[in-house]
N, C-alpha and C positions, 0 to 999 in steps of 0.2 A: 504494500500500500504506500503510494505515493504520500509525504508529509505535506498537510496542508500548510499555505503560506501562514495562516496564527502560530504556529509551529515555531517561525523562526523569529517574529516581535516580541523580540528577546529585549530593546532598548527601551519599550516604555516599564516592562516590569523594571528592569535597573531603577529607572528614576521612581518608581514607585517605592523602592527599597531605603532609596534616599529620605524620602516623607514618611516613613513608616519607623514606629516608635521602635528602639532597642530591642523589645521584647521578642515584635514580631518577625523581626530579618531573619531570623533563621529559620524560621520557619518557611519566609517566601526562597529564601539563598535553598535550603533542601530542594523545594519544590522545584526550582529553576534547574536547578542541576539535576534531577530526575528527568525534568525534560531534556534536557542533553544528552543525557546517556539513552534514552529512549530514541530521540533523533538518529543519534549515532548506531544505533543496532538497526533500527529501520533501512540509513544510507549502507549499511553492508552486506543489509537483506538485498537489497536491490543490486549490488555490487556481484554477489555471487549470482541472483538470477538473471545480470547478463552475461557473466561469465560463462552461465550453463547453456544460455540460447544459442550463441556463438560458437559453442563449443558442436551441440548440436547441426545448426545451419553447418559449418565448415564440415561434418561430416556428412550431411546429404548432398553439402556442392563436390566432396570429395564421391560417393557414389554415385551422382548423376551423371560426372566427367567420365567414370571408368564404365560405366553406362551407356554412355554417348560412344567411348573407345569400340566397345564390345559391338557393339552394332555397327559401326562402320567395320568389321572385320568381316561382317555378314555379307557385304557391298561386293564387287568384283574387285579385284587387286589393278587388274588388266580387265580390259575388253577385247574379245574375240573378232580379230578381223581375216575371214573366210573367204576370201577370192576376191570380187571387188565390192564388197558389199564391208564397209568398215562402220564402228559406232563410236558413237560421243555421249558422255553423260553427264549433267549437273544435279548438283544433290544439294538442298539448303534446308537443312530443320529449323522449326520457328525458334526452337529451346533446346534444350541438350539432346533429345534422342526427336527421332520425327516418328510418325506415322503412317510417313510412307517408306515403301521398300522396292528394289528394281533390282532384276538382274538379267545378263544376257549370256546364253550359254551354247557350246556345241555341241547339237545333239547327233551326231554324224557326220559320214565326212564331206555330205552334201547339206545341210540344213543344221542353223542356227536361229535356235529361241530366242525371245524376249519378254517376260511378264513387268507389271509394277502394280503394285499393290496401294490401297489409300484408303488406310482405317480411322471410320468416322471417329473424330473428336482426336485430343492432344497428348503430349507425354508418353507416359511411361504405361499407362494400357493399351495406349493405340501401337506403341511400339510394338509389346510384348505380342498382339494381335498378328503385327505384322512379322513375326519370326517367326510366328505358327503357321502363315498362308505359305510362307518360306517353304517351310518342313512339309506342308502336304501336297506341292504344285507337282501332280503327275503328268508326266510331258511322253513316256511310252510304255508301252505294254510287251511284258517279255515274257515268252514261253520258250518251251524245248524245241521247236524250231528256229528260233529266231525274235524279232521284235516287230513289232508295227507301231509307229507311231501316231501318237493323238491326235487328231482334229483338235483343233485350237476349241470346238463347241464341246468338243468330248472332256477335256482337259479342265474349262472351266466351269462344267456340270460336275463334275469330280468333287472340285474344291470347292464349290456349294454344299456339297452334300453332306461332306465332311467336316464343314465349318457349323452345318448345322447339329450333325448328330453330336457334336459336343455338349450343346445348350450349355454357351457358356452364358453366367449372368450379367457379364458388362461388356460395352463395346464391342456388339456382336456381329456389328453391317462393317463392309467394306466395299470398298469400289478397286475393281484389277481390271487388268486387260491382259491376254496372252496370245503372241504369234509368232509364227517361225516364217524366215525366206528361204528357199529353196536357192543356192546359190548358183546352181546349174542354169536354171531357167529362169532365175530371177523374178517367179511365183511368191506373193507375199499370203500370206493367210493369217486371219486376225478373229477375235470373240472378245466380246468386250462385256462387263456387268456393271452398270451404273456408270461407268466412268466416263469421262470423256475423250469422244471422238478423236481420234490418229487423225493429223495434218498432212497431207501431200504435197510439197515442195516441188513442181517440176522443174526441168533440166530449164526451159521455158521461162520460167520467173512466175509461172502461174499456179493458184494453192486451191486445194482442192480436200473438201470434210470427209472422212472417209468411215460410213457408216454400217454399224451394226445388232442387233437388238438383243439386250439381255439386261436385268431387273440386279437390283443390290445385292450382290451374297450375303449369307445365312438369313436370308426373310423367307423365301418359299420355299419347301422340298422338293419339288418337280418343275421347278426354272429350266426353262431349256436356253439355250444362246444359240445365235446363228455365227455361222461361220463365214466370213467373207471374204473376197479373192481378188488381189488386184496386183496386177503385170506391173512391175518395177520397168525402169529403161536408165540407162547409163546417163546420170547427172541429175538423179530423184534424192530430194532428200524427206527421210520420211521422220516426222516428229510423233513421240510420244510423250504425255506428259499428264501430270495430274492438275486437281483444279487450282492449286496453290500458284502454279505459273500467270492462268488466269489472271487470279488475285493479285497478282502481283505486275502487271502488266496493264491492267485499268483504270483509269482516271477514274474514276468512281468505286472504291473499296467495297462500300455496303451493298454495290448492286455491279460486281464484275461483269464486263462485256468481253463474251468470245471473239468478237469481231475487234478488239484494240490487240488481243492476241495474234491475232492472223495478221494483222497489217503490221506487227513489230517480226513475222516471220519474211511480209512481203518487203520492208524495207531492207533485209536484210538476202535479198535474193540471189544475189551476184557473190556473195560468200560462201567460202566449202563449208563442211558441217563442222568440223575442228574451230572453224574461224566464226559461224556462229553463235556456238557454245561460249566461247571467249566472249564474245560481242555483247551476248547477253548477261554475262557475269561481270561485266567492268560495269555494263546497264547498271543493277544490283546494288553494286559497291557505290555508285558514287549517288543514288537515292538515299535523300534523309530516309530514317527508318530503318534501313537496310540489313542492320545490324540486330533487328529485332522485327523480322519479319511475322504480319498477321496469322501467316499460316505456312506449312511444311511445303514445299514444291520441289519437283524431281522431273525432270527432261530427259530425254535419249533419242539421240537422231541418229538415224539409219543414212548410212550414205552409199550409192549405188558410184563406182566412180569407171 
């Protein structure tokens, strides 16, 4: 308990000590000095319970860093670049760990995945959410003959299913997308659930929304997604990204416009994807805010070269 300020008008009782007969001053001099030493116990109650707050906070900023470490170790080290088909990725958490999570993988020696995941709300459950969609993204099917790999719809009905039969009690929706390119043919295939539409970057300078139908993971048990198909060409750069990018890309924070997105992809058209990614991250840094972004946002551009 904070000492109220009577506590410390401590100089009219003096002069009251002054005009008080012999008798009484030791009386009031006890009482005085009982409030001091009362004061004093008080200011080192308070002393030791900042001591203990600080003590505390310094160890949750110390587990939230090694927190933050551990999940970028989840991240890809390297990205896989399979014939001419190379990737790029930006990754900004609002706070110490994000929500979102992406990775691009080789699934053979012709075709290379890509999922990203964007579990609703912030911190440290959205994370922990998103190391579970990690762990369950089945991308093929092996038996004693051989494998076959998933349809991108196959793939993300999986991880519905599996997100659901958990019934976990918090932060249980997310938003992914997963597809692979066929580097041979330069066949893109994509499924998406909630998230937001894959950008088309053509060779051209022209962009292009590139759609698919499927509903938030873990809300329905029989969500189906479709799978869609679309022919890459040498000088496509293909954007994925969550809606933090969005967010972050918008003159108007409380009501993001996709269309302020797309035209920071079209002014940027005559640039390779490497030199995008940069473009867009100096963007970032040199926005007031930056440093404390509204929300997690995660990019990865496919580049056909």
């Amino acid at each position: 308990m904070i000492p109220s300020p009577q506590t410390f008008d401590v100089v009219p009782q003096l002069r009251s000590i002054l005009d008080t007969p012999a008798e009484a001053v030791d009386d009031q001099v006890q009482a005085l000095q009982s409030q001091i030493i009362s004061l004093n116990a008080e200011i080192e109650a308070l002393r030791k319970r900042d001591e203990t707050v600080k003590f505390y906070m310094q160890r949750l900023d110390e587990e939230m860093r090694l927190a933050a470490r551990l999940q970028q170790d989840f991240l890809p080290k390297t990205l896989p670049q399979l014939g001419s088909v190379h990737f790029h990725a930006l990754f900004r958490p609002a706070g110490y760990v994000s929500g979102d999570l992406y990775d691009v993988m080789r699934l053979d020696e012709s075709h290379v995945g890509f999922y990203m995941a964007d579990a609703v709300g912030h911190g440290m459950p959205a994370a922990l959410l998103t190391m579970f969609i990690k762990n369950a993204l089945v991308t093929k099917q092996i038996n004693p003959e051989g494998y076959r790999l998933l349809t991108a719809g196959e793939t993300m009905a999986e991880l519905n299913r599996v997100l659901i039969q958990q019934d976990l009690s918090y932060a249980t929706f997310a938003t992914a997308v997963y597809g692979r390119i066929d580097t041979n043919t330069l066949e893109m295939t994509f499924a998406r659930g909630g998230h937001p539409n894959p950008i088309l970057l053509g060779a051209d300078g022209s962009t292009r929304t590139l759609a698919a139908d499927g509903g938030l993971l873990g809300i329905f048990p029989e969500e189906t997604f479709s799978t869609s198909t679309v022919q890459l060409k040498p000088g496509d750069r293909l954007f994925i990204f969550s809606d933090g990018i969005e967010v972050a890309f918008s003159e108007d924070l409380q009501s993001p416009d996709a269309q302020s997105w797309k035209n920071e992809i079209q002014k940027r058209r005559k640039l390779s994807g490497q030199e995008i990614v940069a473009s867009l991250a100096a963007h970032l840094d040199s926005e007031s805010g930056s440093l404390a972004p509204k929300d997690d946002l995660t990019l990865i551009v496919a580049e056909v070269q």
